[in-house]
N, C-alpha and C positions, 0 to 999 in steps of 0.2 A: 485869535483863531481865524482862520481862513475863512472868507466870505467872499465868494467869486460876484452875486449882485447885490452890493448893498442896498443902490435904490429900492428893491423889492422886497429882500429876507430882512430890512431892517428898518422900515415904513412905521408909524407912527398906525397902533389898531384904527383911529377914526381913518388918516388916507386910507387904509387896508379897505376899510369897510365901505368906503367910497368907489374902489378901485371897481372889488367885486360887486358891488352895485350896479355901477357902470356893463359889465365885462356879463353881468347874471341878466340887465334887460335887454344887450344885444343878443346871446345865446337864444332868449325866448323869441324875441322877434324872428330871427333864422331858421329853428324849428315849424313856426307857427307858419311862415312861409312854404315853407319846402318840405315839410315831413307828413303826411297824412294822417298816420301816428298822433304827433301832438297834437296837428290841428283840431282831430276828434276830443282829444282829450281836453282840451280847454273850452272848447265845445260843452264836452258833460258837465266840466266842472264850473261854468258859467264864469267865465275868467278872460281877461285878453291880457299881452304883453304888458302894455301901461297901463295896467293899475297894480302893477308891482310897483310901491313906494319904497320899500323898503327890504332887509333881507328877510326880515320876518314873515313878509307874504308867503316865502317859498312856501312854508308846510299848508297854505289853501293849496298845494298840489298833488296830486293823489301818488306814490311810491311805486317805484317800477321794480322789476328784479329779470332775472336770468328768463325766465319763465316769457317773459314782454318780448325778448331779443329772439328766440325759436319761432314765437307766431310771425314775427314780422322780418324772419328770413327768407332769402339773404340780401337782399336791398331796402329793405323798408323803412330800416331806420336811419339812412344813409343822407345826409344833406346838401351835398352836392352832387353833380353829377357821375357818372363813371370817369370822364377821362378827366376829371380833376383830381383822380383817386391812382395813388403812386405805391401805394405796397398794400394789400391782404394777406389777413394772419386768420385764417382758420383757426376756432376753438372749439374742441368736440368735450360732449359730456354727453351722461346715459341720459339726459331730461328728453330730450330729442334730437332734431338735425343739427348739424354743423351750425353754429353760429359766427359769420365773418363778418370779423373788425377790419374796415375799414380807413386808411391815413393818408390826407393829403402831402404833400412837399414839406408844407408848414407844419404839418402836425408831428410829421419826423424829425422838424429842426428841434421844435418843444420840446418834444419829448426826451432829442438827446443831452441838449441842455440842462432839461429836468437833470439827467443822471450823472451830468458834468458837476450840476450843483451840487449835489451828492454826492458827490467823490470829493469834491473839495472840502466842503465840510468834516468827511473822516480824515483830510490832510493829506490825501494825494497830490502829490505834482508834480513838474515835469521831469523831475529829479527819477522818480519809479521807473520801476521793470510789471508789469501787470499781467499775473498771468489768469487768464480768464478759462474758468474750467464748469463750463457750462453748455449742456447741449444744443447747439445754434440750428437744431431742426425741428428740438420739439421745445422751445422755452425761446417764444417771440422777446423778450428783452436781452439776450444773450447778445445780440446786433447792437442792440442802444447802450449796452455796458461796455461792449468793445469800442463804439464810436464815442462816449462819454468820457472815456476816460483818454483815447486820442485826444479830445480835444481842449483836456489839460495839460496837451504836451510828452503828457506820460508814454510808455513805447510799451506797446501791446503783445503777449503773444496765444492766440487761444489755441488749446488742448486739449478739447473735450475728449475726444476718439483714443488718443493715445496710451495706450498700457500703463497705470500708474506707476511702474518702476522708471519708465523713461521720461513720465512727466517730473519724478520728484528728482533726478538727472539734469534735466534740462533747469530744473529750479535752481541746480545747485549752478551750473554752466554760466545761465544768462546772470546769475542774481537776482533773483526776483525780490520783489521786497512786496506784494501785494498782489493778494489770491483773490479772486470773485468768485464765488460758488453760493451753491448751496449748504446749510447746513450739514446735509448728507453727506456733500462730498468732502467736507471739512472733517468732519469726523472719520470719512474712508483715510486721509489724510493721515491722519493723526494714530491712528489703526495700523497702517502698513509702517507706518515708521517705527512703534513698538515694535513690531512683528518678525522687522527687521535690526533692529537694536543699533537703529542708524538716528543720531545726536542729530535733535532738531537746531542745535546751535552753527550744525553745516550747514543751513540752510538760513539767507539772508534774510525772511519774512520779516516783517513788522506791524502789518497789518492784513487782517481778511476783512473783508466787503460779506456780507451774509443776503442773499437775497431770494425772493421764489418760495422760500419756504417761511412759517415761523419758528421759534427758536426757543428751548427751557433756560431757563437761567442757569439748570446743572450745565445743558448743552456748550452754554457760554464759555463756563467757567471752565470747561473742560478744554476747551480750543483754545482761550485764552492762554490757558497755563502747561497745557501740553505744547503748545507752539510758539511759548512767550511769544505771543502778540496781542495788540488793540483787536478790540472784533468789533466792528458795526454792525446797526443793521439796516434794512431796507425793507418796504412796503410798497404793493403795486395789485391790481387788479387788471384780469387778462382782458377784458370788456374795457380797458380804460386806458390803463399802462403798465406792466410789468416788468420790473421796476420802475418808481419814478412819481410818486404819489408821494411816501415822505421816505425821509432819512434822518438818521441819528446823526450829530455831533459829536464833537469832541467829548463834549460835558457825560456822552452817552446816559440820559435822561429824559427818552420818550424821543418818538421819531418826529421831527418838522414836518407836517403837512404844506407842500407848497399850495400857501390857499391865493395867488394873486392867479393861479390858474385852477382849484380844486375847492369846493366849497364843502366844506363837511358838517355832518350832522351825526346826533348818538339820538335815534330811536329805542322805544320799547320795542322788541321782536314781536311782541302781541299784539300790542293797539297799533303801532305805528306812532305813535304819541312822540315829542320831541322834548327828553330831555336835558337837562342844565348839564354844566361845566364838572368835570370828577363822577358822573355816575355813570354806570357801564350798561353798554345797550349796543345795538347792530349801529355800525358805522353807514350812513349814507351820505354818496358824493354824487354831488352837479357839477360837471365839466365846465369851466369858464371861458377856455378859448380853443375847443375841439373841434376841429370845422367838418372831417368828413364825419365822423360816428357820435357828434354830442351826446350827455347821457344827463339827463335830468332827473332830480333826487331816485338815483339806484341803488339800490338794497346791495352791499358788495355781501356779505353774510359774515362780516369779520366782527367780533364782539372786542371791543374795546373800549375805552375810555379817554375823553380829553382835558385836557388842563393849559391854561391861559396863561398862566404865571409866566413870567418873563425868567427867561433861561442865561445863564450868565454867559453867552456867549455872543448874545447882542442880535440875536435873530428873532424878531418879533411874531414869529405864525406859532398857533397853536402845535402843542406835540400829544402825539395819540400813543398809548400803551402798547406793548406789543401782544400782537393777536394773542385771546387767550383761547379761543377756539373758534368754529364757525358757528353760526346760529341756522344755518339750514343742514343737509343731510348730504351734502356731497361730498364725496371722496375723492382722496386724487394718491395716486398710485404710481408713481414714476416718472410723472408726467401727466397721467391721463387722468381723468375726471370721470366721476360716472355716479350712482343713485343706487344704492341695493336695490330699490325696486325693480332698478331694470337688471339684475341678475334672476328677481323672480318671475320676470316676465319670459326673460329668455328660458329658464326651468321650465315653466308652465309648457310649454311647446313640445316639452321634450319627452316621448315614452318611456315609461318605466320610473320615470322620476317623479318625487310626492313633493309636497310642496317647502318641507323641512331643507334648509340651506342656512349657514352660516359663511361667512367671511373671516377670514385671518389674516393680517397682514404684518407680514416681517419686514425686518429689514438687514440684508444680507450685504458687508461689503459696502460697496457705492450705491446700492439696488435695491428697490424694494420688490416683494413677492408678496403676490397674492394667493394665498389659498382659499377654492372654494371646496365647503364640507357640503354634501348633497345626501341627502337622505335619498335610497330608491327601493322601488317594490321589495316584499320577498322570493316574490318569483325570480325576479331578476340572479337572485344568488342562490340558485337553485342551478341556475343554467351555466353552461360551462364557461370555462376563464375565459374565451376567446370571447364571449357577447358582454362579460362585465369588460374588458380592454375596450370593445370597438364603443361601448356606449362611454367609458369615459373621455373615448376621443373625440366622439359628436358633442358631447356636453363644452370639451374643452375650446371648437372648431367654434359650437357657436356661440360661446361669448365673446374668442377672441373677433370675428368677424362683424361681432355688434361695438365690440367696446373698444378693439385695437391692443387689447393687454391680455397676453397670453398667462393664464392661469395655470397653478395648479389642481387636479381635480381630486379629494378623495372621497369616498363614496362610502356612507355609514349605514348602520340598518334604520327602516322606518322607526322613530318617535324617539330617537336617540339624541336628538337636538332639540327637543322639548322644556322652555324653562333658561334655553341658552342665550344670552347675548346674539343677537344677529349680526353685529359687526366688533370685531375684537382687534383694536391696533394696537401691535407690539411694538412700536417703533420708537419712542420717546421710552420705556422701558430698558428696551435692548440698547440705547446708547447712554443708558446714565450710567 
């Protein structure tokens, strides 16, 4: 099977542990220097650089998450200067301001690399047609999947924008033999070609690339066999790398953590406690060699699980399960990220409106939709159609203006959502 670095993905676990040792006491020294942030923190926690012996000190260090990266925007957590800093990727969610990641020159090379290695281990090479159908405005790895797999040689061409009748045209034209996408749009995929009762066998696919999203095993099996194709998958964190953290093999049996740059750990969600190898708990990774936005044990909120066991493909880093949900409360909707709460904050503001709101979310096509269900006065539907219109369009103006996802709004009577789920995802339903 294809292995683009064996020195690294096929290291012997002591060099491994050696490596990150190395790679986790220069990290801490650079933060402790340069970032304010940890300098306090190891400060509180009465700690310096070198007296990490080992990897097992990490957990004397206290767990960061989403939450750490808002108070200390948008430069705080940053360890180099500005003009050592070559691309910002803006990440919005409802917790608060915009939180910008950060990437030196170097951090771009890594990262593509990361995604080169990943492509080769699902057996991309220079041989492929890659057609990348991924939004390149609002999905920061959409760049490093089109450059990753340039530079396996492979010849790229992205599609995000394009009408899927002319993308699945252009598939049949160029011959493509390997799709990057989403989930979602795997399934749109697979959707319009029933729809159209056009034989997936005119189309040259052999494998999809799955990334951005997680994935049901129905989901799988669904792509796999509707599209006779291999499906990988892929793993990333937008505070880190999207895609580019791990990827599945050939063997497709848990994603490779690249740990000679990613150091992973499985928490309890509750205590923070750090457990052992096969039991399931929040993932948290420490950056090893990220020079503008390091990120030291961060809480990504992905629940999974990891296993040691050596893979018969001859790549020695641990493989992590695929996400089975997140362990915090954030949603992501098309792209966008946000918090129920901050739908009930934005309610709270609004006249005529009670505090009763649900969420629904579908998934239409390539698309998902959000509907907001909003309980309001009874006055309110007493008064004529034109003030129930105008008030759904204020309600509609300002979520989209806080969250960037334009909603649907409908509007129930008081105490009707009483008893209800506050957030209802239909979308893992809607595609089995």
């Amino acid at each position: 099977m294809p292995i683009m670095d064996t020195r690294h993905e096929t290291m012997s676990r002591d060099e491994l542990r050696q490596l990150q040792l190395e790679r986790l006491q220069a990290i801490l020294n650079r933060v402790m220097r340069n970032v304010d942030f940890y300098q306090k923190w190891f400060r509180d926690a009465n700690i310096l650089p070198q007296d990490f012996r080992s990897l097992d000190d990490l957990s004397l260090l206290p767990l960061i998450n989403r939450q750490t990266l808002v108070e200390n925007h948008p430069y705080g957590m940053f360890a180099v200067p500005l003009r050592d800093v070559v691309r910002l990727h803006p990440s919005q969610t409802g917790v608060g301001e915009t939180v910008v990641i950060g990437h030196t020159k170097n951090d771009i090379y890594v990262w593509t690399n990361l995604k080169a290695r990943g492509f080769a281990a699902a057996g991309i090479t220079e041989s492929d047609m890659v057609l990348v159908y991924l939004d390149y405005t609002l999905f920061p790895g959409a760049v490093v999947a089109h450059y990753g797999a340039e530079q396996l040689g492979a010849c790229v061409t992205p599609l995000y924008n394009t009408p899927i009748a002319e993308q699945i045209q252009i598939m049949m034209n160029y011959r493509t033999t390997v799709l990057i996408c989403t989930p979602n749009r795997a399934i749109h995929v697979v959707r319009y070609l029933h729809e159209k009762g056009i034989d997936p066998k005119k189309l040259f696919l052999r494998k999809v690339i799955l990334v951005g999203e997680s994935w049901s095993p129905k989901i799988r099996l669904q792509i796999k066999e509707s599209l006779m194709v291999d499906v990988y998958g892929n793993f990333g964190v937008t505070e880190i790398c999207i895609p580019g953290i791990a990827s599945e093999c050939e063997e497709v049996n848990g994603l490779h953590i690249n740990e000679d740059h990613f150091l992973p750990e499985i928490v309890d969600p509750n205590t923070g406690d750090v457990l052992p190898f096969g039991e399931r708990g929040e993932l948290v990774i420490t950056t090893l060699t990220k020079e503008a936005f390091p990120l030291i044990r961060y809480r990504t909120g992905a629940f999974t699980h990891l296993t040691a066991n050596l893979c018969p493909c001859g790549r020695t880093f641990v493989r992590m399960a695929n996400v089975a949900f997140r362990t915090d409360d954030i949603l992501e909707v098309d792209g966008v990220e946000f918090i129920p709460t901050e739908i009930k904050n934005i309610l709270s503001r609004i006249e005529d409106v009670t505090t009763g709101f649900r969420l629904v979310i579908h998934r239409e096509g390539s698309r998902d939709r959000l509907e907001v269900e909003v309980e309001i006065t009874p006055e309110i539907f007493q008064d004529k159609l034109g003030a129930l219109e105008a008030l759904r369009e204020r309600i509609e103006e300002a979520i989209y203006e806080r969250i960037r996802l334009k909603p649907i709004i409908k509007m129930v009577e008081p105490r009707r959502l009483e008893d209800h789920e506050r957030v209802v995802d239909l979308r893992n339903q809607e595609h089995e």
